[in-house]
N, C-alpha and C positions, 0 to 999 in steps of 0.2 A: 169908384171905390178905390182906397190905396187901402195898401202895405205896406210893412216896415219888413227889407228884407234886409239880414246879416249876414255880410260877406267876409270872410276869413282866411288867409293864407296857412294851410296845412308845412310846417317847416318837414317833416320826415317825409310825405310824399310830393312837396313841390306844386302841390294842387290849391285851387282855392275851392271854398264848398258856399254855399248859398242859401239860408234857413232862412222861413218865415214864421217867428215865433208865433205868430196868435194865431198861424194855420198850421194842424197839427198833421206831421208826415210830410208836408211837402216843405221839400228840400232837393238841390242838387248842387253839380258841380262842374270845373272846367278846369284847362292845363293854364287859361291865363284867367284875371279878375273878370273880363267882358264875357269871356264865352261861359263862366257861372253865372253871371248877370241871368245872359242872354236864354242860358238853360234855365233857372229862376224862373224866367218868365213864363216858359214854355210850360213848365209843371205847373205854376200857377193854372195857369188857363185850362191846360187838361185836371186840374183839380175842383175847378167853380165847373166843369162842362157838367150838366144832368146826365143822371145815369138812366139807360132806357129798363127799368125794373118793371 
């Protein structure tokens, strides 16, 4: 399965942030483009994981 993630360079804090529009909430962020990537991914994955309900 993919995703379309958007990755942005924030000008006022220097940050990049990392949305997945058609996944709602998950989103993150990093000081350079890869480590938002790379956080991206990580929320991803802890957002598909099932919850033990």
């Amino acid at each position: 399965m993919k995703f379309r993630v958007v990755v942005k360079k924030d000008k006022l804090t220097d940050r990049w942030s990392a949305v997945f529009p058609e996944v709602p909430g998950c989103a993150s962020a990093g000081d350079t483009e890869a480590e938002a990537v790379e956080n991206a991914r990580e929320a991803l994955s802890l957002w598909l994981k099932p919850s033990k309900i």
